[in-house]
C-alpha positions in Angstrom: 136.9 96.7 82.0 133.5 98.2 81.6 130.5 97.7 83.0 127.7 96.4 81.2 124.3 98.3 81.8 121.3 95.4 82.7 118.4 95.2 80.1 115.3 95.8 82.2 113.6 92.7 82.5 110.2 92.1 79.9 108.4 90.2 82.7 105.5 92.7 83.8 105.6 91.3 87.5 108.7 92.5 88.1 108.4 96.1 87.5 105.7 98.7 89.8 104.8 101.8 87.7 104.4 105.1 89.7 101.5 107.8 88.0 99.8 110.2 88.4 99.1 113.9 87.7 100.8 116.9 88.9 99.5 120.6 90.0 98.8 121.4 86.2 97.1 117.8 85.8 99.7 116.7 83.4 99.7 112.7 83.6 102.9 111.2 84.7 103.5 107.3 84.4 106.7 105.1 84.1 107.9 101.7 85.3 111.1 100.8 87.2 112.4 97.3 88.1 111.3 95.3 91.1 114.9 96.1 92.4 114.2 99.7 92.6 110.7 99.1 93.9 111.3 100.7 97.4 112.9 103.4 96.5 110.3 104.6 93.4 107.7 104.4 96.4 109.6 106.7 98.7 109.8 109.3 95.5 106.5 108.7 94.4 105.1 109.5 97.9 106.9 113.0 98.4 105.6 113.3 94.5 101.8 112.0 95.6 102.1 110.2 92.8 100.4 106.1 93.0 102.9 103.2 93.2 101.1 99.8 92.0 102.8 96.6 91.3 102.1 95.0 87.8 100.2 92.1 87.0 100.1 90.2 83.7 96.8 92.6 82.5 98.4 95.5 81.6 101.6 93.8 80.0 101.1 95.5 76.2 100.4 99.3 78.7 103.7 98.9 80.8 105.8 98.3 77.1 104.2 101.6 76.3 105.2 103.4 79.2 108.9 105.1 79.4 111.3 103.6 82.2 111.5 106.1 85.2 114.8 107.6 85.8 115.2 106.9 90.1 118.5 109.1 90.1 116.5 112.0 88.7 115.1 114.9 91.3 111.3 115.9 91.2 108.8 115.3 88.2 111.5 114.3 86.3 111.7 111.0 87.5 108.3 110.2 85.9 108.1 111.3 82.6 104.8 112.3 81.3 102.6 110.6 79.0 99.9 111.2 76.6 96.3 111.3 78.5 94.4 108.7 76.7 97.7 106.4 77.4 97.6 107.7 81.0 93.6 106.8 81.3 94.0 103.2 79.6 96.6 102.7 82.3 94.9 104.2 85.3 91.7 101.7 84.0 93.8 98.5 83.6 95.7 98.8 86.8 94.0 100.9 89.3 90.3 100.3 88.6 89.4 99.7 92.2 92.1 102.0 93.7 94.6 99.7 94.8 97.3 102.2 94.3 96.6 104.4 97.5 95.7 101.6 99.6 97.6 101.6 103.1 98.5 98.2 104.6 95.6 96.9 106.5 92.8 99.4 105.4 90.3 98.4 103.3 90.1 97.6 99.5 87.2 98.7 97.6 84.5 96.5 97.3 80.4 97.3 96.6 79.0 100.1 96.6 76.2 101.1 99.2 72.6 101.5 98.8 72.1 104.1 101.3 73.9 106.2 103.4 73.3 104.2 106.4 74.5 100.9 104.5 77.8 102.7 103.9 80.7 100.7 104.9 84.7 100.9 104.9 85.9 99.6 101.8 83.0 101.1 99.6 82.9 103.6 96.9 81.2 107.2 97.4 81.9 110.3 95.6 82.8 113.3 97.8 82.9 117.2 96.9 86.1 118.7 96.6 85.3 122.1 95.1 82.7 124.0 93.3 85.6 124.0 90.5 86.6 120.4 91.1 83.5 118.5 91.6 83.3 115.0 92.4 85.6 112.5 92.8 85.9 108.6 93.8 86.5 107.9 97.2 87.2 105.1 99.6 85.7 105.3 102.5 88.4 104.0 105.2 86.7 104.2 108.6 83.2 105.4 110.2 82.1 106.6 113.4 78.6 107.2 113.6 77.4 109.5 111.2 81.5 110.8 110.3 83.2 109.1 107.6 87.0 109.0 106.9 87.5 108.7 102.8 90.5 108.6 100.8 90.7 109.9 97.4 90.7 106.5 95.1 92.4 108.3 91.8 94.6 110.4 94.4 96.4 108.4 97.4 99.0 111.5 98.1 96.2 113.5 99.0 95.0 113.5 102.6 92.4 111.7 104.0 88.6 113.3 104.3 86.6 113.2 107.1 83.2 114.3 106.6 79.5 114.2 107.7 77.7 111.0 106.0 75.0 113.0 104.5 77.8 114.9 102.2 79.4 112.1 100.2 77.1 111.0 97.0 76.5 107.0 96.2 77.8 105.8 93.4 75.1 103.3 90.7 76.5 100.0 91.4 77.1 99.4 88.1 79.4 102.7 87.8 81.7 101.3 90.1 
């Protein structure tokens, strides 16, 4: 007798998608079932790649998307996708950077009008090169004039800590 394969299920809630970008900033997305949830985070964690669970918003995106392949080793595992795919996703899903969020730190919320106002939670841009630039962060903890930020796009990345006066403030209506 053989066995029959199981049709992934078309209910958006029950799937997570893992993307991201890799070294060469290709964009990587895919979904897997609810059932393989656990284990598409432990790979997309040694891949720092973002694991977010789907809600109903980005239902027509997740159809779009290829199913990740959990026996597969490396970036296979999450194929990649074409980047104005990739950025419709990342904007539907992960607009306020859910993905990277640890249990128990903050989620982001307004943005600051001054550095002194600047809380855990909030949105700033910090530096990462002079190639780089800026990029969204989250600002996780602050002591005194030191702030600990998280890369929102970027939750594989380590943490930041930096003086106050180096992170930019984000328009509150950029956020």
């Amino acid at each position: 007798m053989t066995q029959q394969a199981t049709k992934p299920s078309s209910d958006p809630s029950a799937k997570v998608v893992v993307f991201g970008v890799d070294n060469e900033c290709r964009p990587h997305a895919a979904w897997f079932p609810k059932a393989e949830a656990d284990r598409a985070r432990t790979a997309a964690k040694q891949l720092r790649l973002n694991v977010i669970q789907v809600n109903g918003a980005a239902t027509d995106l997740v159809a779009k998307l290829p199913p990740g392949r959990i026996n597969m080793s490396g970036p296979s595992m999450v194929p990649t996708v074409r980047e104005d795919l990739y950025e419709k996703l990342v904007g539907t899903i992960n607009p306020n950077g859910e993905a990277g969020k640890e249990p128990g730190e903050p989620t982001a919320s307004d943005c600051p009008s001054s550095w002194d106002a600047i809380k855990p939670g909030q949105v700033v841009l910090i530096h990462d090169s002079l190639v780089e630039g800026w990029w969204a962060g989250i600002v996780t903890a602050r002591a005194g004039d030191k702030l600990t930020v998280r890369w929102r796009d970027y939750p594989g990345y380590p943490k930041e800590t930096v003086p106050v006066t180096a992170v930019a403030l984000v328009h509150p209506k950029a956020a």
